[in-house]
OpenMM code with the backbone's topology and positions (N, CA, C; nanometers):
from openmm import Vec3, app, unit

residues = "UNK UNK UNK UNK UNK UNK UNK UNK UNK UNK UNK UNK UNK UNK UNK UNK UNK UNK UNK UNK UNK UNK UNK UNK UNK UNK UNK UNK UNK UNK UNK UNK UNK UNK UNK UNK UNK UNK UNK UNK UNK UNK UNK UNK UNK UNK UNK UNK UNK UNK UNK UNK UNK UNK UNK UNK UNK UNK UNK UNK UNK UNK UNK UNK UNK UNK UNK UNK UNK UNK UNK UNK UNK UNK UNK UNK UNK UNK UNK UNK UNK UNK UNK UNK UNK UNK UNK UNK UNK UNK UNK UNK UNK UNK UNK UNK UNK UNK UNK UNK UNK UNK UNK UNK UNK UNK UNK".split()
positions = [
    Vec3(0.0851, -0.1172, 0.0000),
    Vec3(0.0000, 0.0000, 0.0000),
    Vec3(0.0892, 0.1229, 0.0000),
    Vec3(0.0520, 0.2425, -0.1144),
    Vec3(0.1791, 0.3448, -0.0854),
    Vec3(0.0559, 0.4146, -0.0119),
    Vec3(0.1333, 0.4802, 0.0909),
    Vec3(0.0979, 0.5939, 0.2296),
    Vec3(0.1862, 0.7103, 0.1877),
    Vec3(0.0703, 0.8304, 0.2175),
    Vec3(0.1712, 0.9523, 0.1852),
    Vec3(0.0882, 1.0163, 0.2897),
    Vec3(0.2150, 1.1454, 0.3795),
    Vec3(0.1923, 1.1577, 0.4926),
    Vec3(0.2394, 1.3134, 0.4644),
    Vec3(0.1731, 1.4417, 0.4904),
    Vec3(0.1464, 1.5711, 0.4308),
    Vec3(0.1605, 1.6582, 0.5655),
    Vec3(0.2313, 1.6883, 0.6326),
    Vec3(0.2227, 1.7726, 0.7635),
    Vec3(0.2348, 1.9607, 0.6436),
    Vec3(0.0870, 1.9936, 0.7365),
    Vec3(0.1023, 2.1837, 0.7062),
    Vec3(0.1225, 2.2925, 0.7949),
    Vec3(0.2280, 2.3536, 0.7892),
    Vec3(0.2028, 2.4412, 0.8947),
    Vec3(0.2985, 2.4490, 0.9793),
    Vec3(0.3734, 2.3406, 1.0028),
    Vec3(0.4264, 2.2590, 1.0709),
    Vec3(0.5471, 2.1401, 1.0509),
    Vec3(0.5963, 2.0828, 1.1526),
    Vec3(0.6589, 1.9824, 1.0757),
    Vec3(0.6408, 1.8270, 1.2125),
    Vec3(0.6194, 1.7063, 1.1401),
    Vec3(0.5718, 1.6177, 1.2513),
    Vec3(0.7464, 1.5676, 1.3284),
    Vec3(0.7136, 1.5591, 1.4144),
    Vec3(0.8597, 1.4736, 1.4508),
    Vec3(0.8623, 1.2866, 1.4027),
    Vec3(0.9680, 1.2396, 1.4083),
    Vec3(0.9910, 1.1156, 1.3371),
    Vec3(0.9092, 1.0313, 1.4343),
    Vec3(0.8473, 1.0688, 1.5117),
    Vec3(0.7613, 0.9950, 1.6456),
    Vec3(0.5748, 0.9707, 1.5985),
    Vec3(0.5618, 1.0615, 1.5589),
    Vec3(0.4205, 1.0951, 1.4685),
    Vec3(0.4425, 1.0044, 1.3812),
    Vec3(0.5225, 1.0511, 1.2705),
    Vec3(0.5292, 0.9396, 1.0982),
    Vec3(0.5285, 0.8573, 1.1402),
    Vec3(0.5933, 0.7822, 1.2516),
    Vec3(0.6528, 0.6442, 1.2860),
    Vec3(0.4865, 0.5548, 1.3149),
    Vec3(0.4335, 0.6566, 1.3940),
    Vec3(0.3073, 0.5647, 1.4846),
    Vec3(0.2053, 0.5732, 1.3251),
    Vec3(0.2029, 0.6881, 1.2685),
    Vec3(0.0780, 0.6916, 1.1378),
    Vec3(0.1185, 0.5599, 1.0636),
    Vec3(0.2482, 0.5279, 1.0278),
    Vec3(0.3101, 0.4685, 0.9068),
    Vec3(0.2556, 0.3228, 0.9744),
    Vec3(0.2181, 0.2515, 1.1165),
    Vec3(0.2398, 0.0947, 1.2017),
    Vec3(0.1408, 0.1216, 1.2136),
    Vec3(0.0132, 0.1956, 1.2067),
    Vec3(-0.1157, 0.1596, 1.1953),
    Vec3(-0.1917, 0.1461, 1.0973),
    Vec3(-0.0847, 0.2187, 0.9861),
    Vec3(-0.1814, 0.2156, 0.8241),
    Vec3(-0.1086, 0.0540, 0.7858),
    Vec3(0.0185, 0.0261, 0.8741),
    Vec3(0.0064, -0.1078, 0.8143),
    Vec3(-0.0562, -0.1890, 0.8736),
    Vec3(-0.0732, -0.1800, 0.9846),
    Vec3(-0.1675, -0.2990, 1.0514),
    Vec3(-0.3034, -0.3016, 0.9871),
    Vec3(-0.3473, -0.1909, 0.9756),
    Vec3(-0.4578, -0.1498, 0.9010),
    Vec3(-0.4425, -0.2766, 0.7639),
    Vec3(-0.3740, -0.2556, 0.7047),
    Vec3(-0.3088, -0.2899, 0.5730),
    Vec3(-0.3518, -0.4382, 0.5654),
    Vec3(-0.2320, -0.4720, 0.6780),
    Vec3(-0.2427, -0.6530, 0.6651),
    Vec3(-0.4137, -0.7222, 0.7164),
    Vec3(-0.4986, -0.6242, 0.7439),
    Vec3(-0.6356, -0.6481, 0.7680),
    Vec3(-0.7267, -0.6273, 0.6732),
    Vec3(-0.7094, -0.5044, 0.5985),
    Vec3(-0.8570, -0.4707, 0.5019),
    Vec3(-0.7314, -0.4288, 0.3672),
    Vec3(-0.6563, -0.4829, 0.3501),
    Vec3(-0.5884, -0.4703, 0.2090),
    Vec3(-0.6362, -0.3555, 0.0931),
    Vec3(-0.6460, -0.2018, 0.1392),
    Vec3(-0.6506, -0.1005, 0.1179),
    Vec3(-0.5142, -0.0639, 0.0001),
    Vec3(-0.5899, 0.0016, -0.1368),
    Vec3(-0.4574, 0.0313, -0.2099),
    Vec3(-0.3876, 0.1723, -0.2180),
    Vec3(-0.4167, 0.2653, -0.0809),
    Vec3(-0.3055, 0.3975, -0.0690),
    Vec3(-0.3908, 0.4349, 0.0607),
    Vec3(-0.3046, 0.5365, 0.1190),
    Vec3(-0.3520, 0.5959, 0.2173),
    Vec3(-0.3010, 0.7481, 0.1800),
    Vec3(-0.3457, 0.8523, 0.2543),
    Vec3(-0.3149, 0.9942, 0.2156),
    Vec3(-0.3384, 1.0251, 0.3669),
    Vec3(-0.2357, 1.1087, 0.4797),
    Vec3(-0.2656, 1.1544, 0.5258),
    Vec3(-0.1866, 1.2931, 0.5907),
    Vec3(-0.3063, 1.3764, 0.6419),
    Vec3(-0.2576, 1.5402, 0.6366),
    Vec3(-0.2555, 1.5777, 0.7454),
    Vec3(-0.2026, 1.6590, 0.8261),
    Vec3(-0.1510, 1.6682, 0.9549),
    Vec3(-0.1795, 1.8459, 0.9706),
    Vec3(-0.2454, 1.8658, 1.0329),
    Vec3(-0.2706, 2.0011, 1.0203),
    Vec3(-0.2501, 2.0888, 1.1587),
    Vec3(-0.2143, 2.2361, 1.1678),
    Vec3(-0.2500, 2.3039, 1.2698),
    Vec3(-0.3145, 2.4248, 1.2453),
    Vec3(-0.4634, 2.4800, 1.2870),
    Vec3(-0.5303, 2.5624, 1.2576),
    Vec3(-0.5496, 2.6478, 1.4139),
    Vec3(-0.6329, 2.7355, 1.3511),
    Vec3(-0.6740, 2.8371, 1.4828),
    Vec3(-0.5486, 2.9160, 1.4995),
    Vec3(-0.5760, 3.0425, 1.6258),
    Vec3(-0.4997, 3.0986, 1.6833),
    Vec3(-0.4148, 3.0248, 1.7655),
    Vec3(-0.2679, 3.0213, 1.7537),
    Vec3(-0.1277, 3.0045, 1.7942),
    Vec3(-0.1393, 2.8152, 1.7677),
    Vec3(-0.2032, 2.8111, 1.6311),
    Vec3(-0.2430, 2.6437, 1.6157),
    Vec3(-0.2338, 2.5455, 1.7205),
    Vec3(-0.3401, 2.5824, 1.7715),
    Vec3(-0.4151, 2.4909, 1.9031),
    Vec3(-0.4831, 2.3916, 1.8607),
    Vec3(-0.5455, 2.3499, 1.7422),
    Vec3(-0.6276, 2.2996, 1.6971),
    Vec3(-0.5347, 2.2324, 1.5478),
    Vec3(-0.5491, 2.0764, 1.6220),
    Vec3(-0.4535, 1.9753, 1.5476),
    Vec3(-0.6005, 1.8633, 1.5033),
    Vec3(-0.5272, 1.8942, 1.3475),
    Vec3(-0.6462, 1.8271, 1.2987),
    Vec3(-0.5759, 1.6855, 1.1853),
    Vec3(-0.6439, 1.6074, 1.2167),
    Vec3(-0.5784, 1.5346, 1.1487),
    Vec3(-0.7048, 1.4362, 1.0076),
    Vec3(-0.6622, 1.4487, 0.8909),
    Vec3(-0.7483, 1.3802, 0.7775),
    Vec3(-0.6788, 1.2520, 0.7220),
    Vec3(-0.7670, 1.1223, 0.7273),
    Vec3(-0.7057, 1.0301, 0.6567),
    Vec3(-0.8315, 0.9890, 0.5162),
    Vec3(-0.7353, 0.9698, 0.3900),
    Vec3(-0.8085, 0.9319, 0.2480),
    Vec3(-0.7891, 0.8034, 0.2500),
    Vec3(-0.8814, 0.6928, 0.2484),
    Vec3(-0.7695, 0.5627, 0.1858),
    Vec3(-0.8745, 0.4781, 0.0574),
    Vec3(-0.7934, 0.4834, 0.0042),
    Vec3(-0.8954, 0.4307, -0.1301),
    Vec3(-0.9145, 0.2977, -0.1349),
    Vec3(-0.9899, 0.2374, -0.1170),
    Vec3(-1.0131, 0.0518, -0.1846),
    Vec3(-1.0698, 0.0262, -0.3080),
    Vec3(-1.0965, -0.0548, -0.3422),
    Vec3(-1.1528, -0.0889, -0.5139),
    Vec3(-1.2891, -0.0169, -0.5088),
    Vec3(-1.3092, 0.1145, -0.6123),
    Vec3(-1.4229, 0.1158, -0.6473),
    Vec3(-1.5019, 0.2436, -0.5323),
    Vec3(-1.4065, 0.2938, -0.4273),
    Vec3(-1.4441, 0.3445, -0.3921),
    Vec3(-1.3057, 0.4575, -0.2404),
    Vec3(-1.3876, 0.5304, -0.1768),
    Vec3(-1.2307, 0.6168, -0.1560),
    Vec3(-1.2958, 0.6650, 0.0248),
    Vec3(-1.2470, 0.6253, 0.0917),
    Vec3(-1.2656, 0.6965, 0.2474),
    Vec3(-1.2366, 0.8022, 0.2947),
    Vec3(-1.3204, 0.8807, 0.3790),
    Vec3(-1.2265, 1.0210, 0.4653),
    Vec3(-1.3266, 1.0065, 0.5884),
    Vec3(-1.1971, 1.0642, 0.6256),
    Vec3(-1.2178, 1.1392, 0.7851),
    Vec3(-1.1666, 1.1775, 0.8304),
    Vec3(-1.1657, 1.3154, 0.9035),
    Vec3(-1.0967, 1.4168, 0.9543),
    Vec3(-1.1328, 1.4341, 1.1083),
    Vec3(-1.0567, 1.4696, 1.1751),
    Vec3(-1.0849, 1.4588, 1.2853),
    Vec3(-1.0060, 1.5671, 1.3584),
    Vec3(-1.0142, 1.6903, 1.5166),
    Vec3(-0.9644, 1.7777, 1.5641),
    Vec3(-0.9946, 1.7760, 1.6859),
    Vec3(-0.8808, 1.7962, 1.7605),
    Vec3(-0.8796, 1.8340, 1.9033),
    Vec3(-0.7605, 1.9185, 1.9275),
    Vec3(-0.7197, 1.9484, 2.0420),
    Vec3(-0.6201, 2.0441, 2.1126),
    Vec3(-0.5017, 1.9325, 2.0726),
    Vec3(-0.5074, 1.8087, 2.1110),
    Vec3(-0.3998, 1.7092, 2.0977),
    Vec3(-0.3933, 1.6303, 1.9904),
    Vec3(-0.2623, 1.6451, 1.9200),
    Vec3(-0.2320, 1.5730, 1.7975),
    Vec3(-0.2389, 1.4070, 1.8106),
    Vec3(-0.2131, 1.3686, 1.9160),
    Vec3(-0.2673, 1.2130, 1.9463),
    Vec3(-0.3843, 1.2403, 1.9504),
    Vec3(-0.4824, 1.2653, 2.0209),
    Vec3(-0.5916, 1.2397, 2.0420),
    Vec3(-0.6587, 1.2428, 1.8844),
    Vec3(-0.6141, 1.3339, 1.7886),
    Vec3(-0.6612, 1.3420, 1.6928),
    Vec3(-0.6586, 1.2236, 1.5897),
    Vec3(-0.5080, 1.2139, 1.5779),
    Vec3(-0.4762, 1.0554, 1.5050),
    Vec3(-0.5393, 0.9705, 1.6026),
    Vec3(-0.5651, 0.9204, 1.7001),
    Vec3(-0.6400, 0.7925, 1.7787),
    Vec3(-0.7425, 0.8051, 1.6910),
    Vec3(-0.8246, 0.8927, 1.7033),
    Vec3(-0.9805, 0.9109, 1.6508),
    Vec3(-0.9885, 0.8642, 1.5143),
    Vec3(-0.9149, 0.9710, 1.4336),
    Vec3(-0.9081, 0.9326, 1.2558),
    Vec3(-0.8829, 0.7860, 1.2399),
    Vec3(-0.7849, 0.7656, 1.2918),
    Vec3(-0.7662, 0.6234, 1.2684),
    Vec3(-0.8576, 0.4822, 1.3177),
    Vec3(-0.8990, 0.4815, 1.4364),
    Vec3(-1.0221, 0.4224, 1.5066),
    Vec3(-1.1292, 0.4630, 1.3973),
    Vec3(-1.1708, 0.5623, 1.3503),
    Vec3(-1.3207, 0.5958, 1.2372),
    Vec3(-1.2666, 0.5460, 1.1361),
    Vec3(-1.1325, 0.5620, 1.0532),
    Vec3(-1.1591, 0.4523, 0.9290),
    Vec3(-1.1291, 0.2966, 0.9331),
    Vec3(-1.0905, 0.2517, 1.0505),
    Vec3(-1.1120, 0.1562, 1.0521),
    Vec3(-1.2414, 0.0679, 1.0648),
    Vec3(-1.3272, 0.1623, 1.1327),
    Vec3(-1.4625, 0.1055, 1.1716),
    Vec3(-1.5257, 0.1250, 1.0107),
    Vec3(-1.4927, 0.2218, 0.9318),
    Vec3(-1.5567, 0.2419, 0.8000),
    Vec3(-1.4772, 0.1241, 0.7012),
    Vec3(-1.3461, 0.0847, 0.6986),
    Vec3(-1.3091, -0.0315, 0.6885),
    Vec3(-1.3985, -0.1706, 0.6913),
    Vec3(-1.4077, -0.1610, 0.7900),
    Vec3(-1.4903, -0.3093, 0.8364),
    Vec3(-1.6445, -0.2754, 0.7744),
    Vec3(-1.6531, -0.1539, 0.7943),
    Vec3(-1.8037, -0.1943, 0.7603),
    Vec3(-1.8528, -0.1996, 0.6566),
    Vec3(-1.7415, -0.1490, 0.5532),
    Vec3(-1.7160, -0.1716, 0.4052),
    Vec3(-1.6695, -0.3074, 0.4017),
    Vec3(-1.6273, -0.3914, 0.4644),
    Vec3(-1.5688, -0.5469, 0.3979),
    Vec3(-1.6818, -0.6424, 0.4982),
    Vec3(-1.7666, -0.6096, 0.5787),
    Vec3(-1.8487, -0.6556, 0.5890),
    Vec3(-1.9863, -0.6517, 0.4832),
    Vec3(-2.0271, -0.5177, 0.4291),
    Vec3(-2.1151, -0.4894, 0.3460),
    Vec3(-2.0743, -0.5571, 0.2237),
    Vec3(-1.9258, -0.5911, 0.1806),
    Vec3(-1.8905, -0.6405, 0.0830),
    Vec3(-1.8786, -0.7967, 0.0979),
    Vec3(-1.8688, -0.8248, 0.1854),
    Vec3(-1.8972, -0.9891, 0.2580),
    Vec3(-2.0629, -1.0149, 0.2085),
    Vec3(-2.1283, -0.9642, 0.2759),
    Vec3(-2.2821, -0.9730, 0.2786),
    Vec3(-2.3206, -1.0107, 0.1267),
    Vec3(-2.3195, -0.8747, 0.0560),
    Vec3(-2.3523, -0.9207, -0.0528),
    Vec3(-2.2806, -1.0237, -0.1496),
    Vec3(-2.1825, -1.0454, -0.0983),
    Vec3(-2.1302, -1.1553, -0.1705),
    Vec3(-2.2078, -1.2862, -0.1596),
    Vec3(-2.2460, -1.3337, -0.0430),
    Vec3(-2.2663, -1.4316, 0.0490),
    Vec3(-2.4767, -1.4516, -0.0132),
    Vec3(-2.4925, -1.3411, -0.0164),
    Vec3(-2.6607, -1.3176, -0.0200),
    Vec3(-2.6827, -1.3560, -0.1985),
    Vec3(-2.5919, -1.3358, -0.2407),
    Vec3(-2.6014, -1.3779, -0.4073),
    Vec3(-2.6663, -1.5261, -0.4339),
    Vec3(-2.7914, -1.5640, -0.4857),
    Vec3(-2.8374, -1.6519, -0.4878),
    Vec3(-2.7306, -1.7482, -0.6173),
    Vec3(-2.7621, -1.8429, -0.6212),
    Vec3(-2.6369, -1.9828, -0.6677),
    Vec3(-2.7237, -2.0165, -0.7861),
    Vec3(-2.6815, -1.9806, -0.9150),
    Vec3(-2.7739, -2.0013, -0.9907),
    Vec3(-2.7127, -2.1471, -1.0244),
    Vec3(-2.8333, -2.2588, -1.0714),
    Vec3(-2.7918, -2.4006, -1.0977),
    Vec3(-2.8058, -2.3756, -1.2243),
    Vec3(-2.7325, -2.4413, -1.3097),
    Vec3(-2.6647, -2.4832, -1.4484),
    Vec3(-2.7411, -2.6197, -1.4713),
    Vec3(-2.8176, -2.5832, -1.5844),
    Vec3(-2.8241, -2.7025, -1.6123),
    Vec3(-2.7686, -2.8293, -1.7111),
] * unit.nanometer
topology = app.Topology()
chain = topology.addChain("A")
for resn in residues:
    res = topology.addResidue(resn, chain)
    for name in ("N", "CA", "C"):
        topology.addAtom(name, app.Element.getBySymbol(name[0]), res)
């Protein structure tokens, strides 16, 4: 999966990339996602407000979620916890209908 990792404003320390880069792969070796995009932001007055957006595209279709708090962890916890749950609930919905497809007999 290529991951691309966009800090604005700012610059992340090798401590940030490190933790984004071991969850988009764990992520990875679970819901086999083909890129990730993510942007690292600081907004507001004296950028108090750390916001963090992850894109990740799978076949046929493309994820986001952005997420902000005072704390740049707290922010990545969140983003990352929401596309994973959008993950699953995309390879479950894609399970389902697989599974619900009636078996046509050949005769």
């Amino acid at each position: 999966m290529q991951i691309q990792i966009a800090v604005r404003h700012d610059t992340a320390d090798g401590r940030i990339k490190r933790f984004v880069e071991s969850e988009l792969t764990r992520i990875e070796q679970k819901y086999h996602p083909l890129s990730a995009e993510v942007v690292i932001d600081h907004e507001g007055a004296s950028a108090q407000i750390k916001t963090v957006e992850i894109n990740v595209k799978i076949p046929g279709e493309r994820l986001h979620v952005k997420e902000s708090s005072e704390d740049i962890n707290k922010s990545l916890d969140l983003a990352i916890k929401i596309i994973e749950k959008q993950l699953q609930k995309h390879k479950d919905l894609h399970i389902r209908q697989h599974v619900d497809k009636p078996m046509v007999a050949e005769d």
